[in-house]
NUKEMAR-359853 format. One record per residue: x, y, z of N, C-alpha, C, O in turn; residue in three letters. Coordinates in steps of 0.05 Angstrom, whole numbers, padded with zeros to 5 digits, always signed. Example, Ala and Ser with C-alpha at 12.3 -4.5 7.8 and 13.67 -1.06 7.14 Angstrom:
+00264-00114+00156+00246-00090+00156+00264-00066+00156+00285-00066+00169Ala;+00257-00045+00142+00273-00021+00143+00258+00001+00157+00268+00023+00161Ser;
//
This chain:
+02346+01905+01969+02341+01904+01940+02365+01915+01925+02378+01934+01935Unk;+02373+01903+01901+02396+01902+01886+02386+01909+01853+02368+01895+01842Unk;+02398+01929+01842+02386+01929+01816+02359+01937+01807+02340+01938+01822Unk;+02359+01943+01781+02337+01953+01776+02310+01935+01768+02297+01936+01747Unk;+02307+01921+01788+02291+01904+01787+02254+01904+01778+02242+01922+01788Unk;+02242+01889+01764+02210+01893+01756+02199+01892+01778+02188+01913+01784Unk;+02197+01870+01798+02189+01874+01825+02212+01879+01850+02231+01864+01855Unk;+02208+01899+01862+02223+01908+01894+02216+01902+01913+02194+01908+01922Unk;+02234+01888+01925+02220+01886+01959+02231+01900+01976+02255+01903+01973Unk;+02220+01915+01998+02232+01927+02021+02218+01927+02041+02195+01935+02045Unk;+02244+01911+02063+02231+01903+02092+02227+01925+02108+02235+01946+02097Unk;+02219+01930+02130+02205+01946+02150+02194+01938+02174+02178+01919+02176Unk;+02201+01949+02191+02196+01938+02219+02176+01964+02238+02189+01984+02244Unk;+02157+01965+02245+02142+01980+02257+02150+01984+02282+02147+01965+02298Unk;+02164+02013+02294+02182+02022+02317+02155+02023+02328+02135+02018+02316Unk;+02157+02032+02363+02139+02041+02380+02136+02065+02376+02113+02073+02380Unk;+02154+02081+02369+02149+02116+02360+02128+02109+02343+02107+02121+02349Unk;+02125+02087+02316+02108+02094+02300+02074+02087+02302+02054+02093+02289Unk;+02081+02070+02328+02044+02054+02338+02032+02071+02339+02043+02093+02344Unk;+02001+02068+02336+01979+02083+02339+01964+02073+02367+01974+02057+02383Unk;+01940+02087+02369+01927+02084+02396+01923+02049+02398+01919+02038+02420Unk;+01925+02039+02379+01912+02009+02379+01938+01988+02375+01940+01964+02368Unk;+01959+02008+02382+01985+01990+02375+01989+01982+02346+02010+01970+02348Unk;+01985+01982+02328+01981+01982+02301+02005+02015+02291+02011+02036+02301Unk;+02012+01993+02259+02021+02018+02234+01995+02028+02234+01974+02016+02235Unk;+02001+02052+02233+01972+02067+02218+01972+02073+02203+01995+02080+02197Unk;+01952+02076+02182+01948+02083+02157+01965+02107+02144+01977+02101+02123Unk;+01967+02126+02150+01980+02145+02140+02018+02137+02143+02032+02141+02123Unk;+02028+02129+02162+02053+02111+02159+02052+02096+02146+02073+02095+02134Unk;+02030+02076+02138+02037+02065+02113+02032+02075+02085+02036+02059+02066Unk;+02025+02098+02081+02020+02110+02067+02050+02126+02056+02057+02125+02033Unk;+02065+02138+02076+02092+02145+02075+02117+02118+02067+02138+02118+02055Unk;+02104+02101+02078+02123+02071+02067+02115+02067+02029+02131+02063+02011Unk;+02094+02070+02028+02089+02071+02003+02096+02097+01982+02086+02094+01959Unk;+02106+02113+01984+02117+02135+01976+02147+02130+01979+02160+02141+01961Unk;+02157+02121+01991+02191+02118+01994+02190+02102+01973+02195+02108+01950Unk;+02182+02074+01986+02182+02050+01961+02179+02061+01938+02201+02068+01929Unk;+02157+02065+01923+02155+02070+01905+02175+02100+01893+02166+02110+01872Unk;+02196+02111+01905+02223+02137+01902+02241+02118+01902+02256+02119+01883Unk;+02245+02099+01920+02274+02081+01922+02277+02064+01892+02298+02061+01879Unk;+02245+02051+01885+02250+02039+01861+02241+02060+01835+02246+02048+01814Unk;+02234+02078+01831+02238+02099+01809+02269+02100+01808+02280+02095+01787Unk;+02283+02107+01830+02314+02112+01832+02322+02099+01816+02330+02108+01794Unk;+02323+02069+01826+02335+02046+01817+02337+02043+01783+02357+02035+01771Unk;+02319+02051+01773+02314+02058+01743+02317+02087+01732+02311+02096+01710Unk;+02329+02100+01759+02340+02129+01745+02324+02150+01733+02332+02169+01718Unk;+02292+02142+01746+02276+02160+01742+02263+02170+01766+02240+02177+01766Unk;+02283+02171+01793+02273+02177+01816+02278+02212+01825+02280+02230+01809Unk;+02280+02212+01837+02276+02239+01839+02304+02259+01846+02304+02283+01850Unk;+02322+02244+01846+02349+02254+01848+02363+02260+01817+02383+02274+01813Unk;+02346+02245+01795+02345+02251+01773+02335+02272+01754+02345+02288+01739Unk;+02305+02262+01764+02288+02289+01752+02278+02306+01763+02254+02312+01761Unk;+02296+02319+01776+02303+02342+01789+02313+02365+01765+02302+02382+01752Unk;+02342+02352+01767+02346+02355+01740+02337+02379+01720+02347+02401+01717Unk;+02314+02367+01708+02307+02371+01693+02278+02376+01700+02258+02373+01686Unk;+02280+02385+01725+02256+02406+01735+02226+02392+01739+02206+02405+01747Unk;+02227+02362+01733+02205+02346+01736+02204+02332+01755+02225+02329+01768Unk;+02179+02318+01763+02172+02300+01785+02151+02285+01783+02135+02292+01765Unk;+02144+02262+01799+02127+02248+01808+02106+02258+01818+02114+02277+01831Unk;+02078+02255+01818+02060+02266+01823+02038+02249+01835+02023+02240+01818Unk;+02032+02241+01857+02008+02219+01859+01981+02231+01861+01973+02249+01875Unk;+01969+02214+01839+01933+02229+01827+01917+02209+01839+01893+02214+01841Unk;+01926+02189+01846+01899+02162+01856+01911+02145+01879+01935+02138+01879Unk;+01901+02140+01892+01911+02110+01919+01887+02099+01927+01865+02109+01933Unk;+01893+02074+01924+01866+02058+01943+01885+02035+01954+01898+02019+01941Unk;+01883+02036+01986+01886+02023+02003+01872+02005+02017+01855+02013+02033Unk;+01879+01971+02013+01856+01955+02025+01866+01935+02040+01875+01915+02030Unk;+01865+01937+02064+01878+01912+02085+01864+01893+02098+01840+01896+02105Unk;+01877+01871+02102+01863+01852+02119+01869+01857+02148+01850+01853+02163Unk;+01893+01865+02157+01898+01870+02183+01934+01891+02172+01948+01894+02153Unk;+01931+01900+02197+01956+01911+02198+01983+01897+02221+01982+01885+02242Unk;+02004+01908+02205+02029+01911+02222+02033+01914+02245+02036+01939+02247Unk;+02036+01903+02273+02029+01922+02296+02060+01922+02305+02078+01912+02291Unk;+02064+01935+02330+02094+01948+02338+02102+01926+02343+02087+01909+02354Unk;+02132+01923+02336+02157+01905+02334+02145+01883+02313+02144+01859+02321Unk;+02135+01891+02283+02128+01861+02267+02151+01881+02252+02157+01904+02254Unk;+02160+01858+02234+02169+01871+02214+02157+01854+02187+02153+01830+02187Unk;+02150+01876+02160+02137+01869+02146+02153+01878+02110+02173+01892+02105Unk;+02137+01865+02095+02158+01871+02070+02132+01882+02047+02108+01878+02042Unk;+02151+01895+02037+02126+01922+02023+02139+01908+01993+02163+01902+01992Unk;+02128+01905+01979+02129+01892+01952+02118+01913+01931+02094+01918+01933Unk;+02137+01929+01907+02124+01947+01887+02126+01936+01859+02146+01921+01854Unk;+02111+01940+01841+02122+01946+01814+02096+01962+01801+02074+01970+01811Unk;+02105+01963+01779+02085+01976+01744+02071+01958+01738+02074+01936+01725Unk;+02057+01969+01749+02026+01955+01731+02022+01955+01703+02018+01935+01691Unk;+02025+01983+01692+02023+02001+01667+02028+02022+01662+02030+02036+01683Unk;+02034+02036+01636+02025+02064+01641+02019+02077+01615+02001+02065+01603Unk;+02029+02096+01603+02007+02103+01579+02023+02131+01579+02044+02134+01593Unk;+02011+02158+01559+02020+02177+01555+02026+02194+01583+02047+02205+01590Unk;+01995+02193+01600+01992+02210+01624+02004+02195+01645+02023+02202+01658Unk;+01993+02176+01647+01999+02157+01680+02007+02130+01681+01999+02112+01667Unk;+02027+02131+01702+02037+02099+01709+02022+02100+01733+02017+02118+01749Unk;+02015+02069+01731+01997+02044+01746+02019+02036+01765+02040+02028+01755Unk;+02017+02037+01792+02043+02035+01809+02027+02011+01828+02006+02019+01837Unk;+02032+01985+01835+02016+01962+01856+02037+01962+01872+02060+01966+01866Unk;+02029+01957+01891+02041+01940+01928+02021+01926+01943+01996+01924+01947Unk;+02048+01917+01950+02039+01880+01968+02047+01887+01995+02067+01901+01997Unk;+02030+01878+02019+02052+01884+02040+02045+01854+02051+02025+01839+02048Unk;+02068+01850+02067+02059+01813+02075+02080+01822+02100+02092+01843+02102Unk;+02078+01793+02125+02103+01793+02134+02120+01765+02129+02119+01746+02113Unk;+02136+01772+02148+02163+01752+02139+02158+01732+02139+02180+01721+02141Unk;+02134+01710+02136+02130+01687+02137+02102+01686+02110+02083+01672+02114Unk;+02102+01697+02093+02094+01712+02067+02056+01716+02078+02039+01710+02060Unk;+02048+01723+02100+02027+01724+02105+02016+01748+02091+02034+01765+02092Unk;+01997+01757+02079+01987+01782+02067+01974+01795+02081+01953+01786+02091Unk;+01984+01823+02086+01967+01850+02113+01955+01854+02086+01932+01846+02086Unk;+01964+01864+02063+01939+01870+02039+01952+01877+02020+01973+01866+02014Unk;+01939+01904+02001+01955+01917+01980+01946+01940+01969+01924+01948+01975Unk;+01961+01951+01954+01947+01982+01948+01955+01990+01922+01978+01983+01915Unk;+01932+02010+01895+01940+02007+01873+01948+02041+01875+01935+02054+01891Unk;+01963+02050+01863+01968+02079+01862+01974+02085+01831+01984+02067+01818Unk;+01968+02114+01817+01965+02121+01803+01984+02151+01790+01974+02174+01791Unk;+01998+02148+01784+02022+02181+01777+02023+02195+01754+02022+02184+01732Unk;+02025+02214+01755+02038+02238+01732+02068+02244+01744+02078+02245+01767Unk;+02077+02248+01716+02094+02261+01723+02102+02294+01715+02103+02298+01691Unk;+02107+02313+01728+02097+02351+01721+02127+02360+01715+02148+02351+01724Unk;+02123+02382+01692+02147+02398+01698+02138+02417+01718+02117+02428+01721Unk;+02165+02417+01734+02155+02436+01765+02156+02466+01751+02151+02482+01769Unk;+02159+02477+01733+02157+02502+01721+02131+02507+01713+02119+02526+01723Unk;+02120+02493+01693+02099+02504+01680+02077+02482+01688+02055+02488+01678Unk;+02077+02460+01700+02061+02451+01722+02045+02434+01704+02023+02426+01713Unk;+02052+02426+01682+02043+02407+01669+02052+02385+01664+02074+02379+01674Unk;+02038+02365+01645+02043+02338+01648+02074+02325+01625+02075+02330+01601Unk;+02087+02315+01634+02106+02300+01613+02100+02290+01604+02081+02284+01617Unk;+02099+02277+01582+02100+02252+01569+02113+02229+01577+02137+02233+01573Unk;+02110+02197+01589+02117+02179+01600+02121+02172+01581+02140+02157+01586Unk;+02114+02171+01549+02124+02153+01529+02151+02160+01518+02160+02151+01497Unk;+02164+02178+01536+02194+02192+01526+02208+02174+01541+02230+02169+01533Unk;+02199+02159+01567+02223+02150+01579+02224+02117+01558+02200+02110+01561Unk;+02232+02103+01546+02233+02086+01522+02237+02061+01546+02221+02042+01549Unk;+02262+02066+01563+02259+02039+01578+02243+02019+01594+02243+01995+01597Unk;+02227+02045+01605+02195+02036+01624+02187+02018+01602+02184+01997+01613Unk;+02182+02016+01582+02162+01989+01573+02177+01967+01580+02163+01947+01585Unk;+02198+01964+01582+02215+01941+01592+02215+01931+01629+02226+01912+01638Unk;+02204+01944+01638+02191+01952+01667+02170+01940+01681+02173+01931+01704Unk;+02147+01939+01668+02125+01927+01669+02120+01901+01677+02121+01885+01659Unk;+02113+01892+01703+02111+01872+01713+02081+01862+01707+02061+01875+01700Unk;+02087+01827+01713+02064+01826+01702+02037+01806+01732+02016+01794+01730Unk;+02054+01814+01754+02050+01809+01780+02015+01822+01781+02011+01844+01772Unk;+02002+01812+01787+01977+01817+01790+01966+01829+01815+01978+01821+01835Unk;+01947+01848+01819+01938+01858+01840+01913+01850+01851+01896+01855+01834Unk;+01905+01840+01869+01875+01828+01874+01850+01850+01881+01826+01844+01881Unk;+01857+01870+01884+01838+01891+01897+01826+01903+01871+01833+01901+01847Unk;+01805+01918+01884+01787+01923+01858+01811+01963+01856+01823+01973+01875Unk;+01811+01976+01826+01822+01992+01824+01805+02015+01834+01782+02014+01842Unk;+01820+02033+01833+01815+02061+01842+01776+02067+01836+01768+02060+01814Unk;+01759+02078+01853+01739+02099+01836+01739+02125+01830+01758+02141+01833Unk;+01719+02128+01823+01719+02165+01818+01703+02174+01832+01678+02173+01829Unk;+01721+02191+01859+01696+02196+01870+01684+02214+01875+01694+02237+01876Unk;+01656+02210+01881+01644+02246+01880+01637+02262+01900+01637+02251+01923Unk;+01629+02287+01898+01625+02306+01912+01608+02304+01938+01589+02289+01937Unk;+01611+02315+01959+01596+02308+01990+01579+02334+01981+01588+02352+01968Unk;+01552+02333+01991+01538+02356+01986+01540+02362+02019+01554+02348+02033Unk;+01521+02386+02032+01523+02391+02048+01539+02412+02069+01552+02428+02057Unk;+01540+02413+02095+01555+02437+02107+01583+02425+02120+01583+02404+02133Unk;+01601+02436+02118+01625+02428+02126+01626+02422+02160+01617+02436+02178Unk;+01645+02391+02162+01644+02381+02185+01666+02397+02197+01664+02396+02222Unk;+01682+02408+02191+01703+02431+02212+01718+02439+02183+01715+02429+02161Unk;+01738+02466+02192+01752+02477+02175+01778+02485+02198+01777+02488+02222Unk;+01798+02487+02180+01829+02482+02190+01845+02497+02171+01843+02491+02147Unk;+01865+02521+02181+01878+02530+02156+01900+02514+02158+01909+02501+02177Unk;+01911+02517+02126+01935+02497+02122+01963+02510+02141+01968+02534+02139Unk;+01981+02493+02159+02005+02505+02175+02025+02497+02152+02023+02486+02130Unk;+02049+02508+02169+02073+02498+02155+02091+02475+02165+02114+02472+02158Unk;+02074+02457+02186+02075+02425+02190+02058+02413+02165+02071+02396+02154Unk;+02038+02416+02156+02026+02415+02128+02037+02411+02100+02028+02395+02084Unk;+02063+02431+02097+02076+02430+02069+02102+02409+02064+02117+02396+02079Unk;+02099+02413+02040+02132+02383+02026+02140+02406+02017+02132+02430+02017Unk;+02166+02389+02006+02195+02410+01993+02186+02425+01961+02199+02437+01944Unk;+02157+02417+01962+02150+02437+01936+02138+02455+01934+02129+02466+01913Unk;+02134+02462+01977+02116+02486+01983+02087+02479+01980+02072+02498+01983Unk;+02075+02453+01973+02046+02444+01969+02044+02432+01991+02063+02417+01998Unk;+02027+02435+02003+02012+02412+02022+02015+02380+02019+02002+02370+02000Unk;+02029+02364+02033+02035+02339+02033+02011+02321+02027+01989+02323+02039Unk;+02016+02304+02006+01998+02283+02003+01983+02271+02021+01959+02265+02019Unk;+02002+02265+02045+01999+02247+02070+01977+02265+02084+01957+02255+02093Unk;+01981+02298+02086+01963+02308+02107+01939+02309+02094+01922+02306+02112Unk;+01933+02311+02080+01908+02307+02066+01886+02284+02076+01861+02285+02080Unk;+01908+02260+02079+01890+02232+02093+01888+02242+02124+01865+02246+02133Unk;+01906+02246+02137+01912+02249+02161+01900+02272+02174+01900+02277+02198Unk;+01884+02289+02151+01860+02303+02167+01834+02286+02168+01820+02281+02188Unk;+01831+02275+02137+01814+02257+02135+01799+02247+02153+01777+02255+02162Unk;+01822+02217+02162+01825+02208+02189+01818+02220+02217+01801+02209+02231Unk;+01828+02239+02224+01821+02258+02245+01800+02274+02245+01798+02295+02256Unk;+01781+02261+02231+01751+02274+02231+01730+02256+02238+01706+02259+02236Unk;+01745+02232+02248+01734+02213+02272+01744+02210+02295+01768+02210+02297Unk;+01726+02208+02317+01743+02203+02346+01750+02182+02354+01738+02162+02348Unk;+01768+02183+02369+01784+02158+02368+01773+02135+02377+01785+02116+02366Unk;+01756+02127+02391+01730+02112+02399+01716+02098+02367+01702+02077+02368Unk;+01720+02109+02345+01714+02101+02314+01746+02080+02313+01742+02060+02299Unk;+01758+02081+02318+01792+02071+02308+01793+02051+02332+01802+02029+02325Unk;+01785+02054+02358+01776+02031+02383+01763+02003+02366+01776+01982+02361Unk;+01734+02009+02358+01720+01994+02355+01725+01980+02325+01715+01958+02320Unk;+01740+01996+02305+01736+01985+02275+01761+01987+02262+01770+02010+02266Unk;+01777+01974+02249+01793+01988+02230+01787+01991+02201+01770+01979+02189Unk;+01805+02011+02190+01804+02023+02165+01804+01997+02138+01827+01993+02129Unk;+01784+01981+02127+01786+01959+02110+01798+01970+02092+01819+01958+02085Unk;+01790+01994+02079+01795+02001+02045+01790+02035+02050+01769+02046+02056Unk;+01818+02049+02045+01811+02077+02037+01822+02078+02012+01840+02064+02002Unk;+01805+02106+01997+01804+02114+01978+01813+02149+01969+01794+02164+01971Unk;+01832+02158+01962+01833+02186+01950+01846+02188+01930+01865+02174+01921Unk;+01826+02221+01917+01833+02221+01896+01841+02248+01891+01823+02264+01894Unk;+01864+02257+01884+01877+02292+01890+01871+02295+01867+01871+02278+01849Unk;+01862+02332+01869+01846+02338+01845+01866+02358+01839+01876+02358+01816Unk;+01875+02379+01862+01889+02411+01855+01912+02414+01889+01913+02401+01909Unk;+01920+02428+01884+01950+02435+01894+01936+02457+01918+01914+02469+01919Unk;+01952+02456+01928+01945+02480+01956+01966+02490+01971+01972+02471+01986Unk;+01979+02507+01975+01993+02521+01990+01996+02537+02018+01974+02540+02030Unk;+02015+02546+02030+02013+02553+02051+01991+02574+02059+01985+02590+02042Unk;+01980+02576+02082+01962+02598+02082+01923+02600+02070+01903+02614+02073Unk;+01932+02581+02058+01893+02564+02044+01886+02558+02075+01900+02553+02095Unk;+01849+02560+02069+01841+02554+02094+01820+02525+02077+01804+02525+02059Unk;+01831+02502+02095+01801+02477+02082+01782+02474+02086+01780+02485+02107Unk;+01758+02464+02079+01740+02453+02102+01736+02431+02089+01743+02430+02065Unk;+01723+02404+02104+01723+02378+02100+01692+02374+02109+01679+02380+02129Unk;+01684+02358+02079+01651+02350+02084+01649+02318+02089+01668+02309+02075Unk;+01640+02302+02098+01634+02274+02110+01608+02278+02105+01594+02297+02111Unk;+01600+02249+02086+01578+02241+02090+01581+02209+02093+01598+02194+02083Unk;+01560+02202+02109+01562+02164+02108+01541+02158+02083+01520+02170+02080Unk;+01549+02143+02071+01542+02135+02042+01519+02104+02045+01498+02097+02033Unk;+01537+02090+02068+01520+02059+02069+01540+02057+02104+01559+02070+02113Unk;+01521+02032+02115+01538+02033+02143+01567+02030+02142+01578+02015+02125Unk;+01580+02043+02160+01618+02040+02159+01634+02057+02139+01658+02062+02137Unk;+01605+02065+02119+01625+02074+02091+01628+02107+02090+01610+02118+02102Unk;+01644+02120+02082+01648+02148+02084+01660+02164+02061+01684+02164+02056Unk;+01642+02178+02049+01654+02201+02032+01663+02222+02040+01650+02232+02059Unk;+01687+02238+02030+01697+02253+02040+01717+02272+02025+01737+02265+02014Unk;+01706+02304+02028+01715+02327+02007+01722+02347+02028+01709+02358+02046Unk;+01754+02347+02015+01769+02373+02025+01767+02393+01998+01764+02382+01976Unk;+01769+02416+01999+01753+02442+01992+01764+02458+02000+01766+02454+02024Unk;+01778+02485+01992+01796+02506+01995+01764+02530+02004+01742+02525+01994Unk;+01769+02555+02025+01750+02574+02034+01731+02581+02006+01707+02586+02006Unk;+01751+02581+01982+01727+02591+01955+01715+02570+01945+01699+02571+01926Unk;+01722+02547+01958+01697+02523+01940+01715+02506+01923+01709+02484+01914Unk;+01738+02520+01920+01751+02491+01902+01764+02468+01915+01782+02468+01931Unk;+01751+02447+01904+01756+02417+01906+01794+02409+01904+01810+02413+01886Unk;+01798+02394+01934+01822+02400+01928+01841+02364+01932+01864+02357+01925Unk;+01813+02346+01949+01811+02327+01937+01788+02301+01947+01770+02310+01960Unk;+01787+02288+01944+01759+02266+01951+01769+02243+01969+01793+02242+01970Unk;+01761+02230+01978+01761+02200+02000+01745+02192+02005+01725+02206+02008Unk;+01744+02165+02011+01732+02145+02022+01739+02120+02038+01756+02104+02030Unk;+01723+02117+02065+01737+02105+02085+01717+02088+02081+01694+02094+02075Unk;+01731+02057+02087+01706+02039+02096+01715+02019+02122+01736+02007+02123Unk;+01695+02019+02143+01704+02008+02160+01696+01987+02164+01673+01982+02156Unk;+01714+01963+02178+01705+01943+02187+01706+01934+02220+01730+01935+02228Unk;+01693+01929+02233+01690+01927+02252+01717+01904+02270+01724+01881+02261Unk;+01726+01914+02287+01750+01889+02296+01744+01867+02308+01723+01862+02321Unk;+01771+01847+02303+01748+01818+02319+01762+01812+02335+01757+01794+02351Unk;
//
């Protein structure tokens, strides 16, 4: 990709380092493909993060919903497609396409951002950057958007303190590990028989080194799964939902 383009494409090829038990990208790798993408083209428009650094601010992801028809498996290579949906005072509307090289569609995913001053931990104003309205693609997303999701009642399915394989360069606990415990609160015999159709989270609060979590699961309807991570004092730290579909 060349320029600061309304829609980005970037190709990708799934190594054997990156397969999962089922030979497959796994979700959380593509979850990290979607986070680059969407830094490589912020860049490109000079609002990536080698910029607003700067000036002490950043990108923040508050929503993702992930919905596939199949995935990537080792040695495909596939092309991750981004742009702006929208955005407004608080949040830009961020969509991706992922297809492979013969434009077949693995699926797509809608994601949702703030952007914080890393000092006083609040929100910017997106209507300061003047060029983003010029940005806005008008590429359509097929998947239904983000929900809101709510609270698991009940006793916690395990608890795990946060390590320092856990944290990003802002000293918070990585977006990614958050799913990737998620995930790991099924045995692998669940990931045998079904894959992941549509996950859902929604980050509520920040967590640091040394927090201890616990994670509540409830099944909601068959295949479907709610799911709350929760700091030792009870605060909500963020929500998910997995839905499975059985493999054919």
């Amino acid at each position: 990709m060349t320029g600061p383009l309304k829609i980005a494409t970037y190709t990708c090829t799934v190594e054997p380092a990156e397969g999962n038990a089922q030979g497959e990208l796994p979700l959380t790798t593509l979850v990290q493909h979607i986070l680059e993408t969407a830094t490589f083209h912020a860049e490109s428009w000079s609002v990536g993060y080698s910029t607003l650094i700067q000036e002490n601010h950043a990108w923040v992801l508050a929503r993702l919903a992930v919905e596939m028809e199949r995935y990537p498996r080792i040695g495909d290579t596939f092309v991750v497609s981004t742009w702006i949906e929208s955005y407004n005072k608080y949040f830009s509307a961020r969509n991706f396409e992922f297809a492979d090289t013969a434009g077949r569609i693995y699926g797509y995913a809608r994601s949702v951002w703030s952007m914080i001053d890393m000092q006083t931990r609040t929100s910017v104003d997106l209507t300061t950057f003047d060029h983003l309205a010029g940005r806005v693609a008008g590429k359509e997303c097929p998947i239904a958007p983000q929900s809101k999701l709510k609270p698991v009642a009940g006793e916690p399915l395990f608890t795990w303190p946060v390590r320092c394989s856990d944290i990003d360069l802002n000293r918070h606990v990585n977006s990614v590990k958050y799913i990737e415990h998620m995930l790991d609160s099924f045995p692998l015999q669940q990931y045998d028989d079904n894959a992941v159709k549509r996950f859902e989270i929604n980050y509520i609060s920040e967590t640091r080194y040394g927090a201890v979590f616990h994670i509540f699961r409830d099944e909601t309807a068959p295949g479907v799964y709610a799911l709350d991570i929760r700091t030792g004092e009870g605060e909500t730290v963020c929500r998910g939902k997995i839905c499975f579909e059985p493999r054919k």
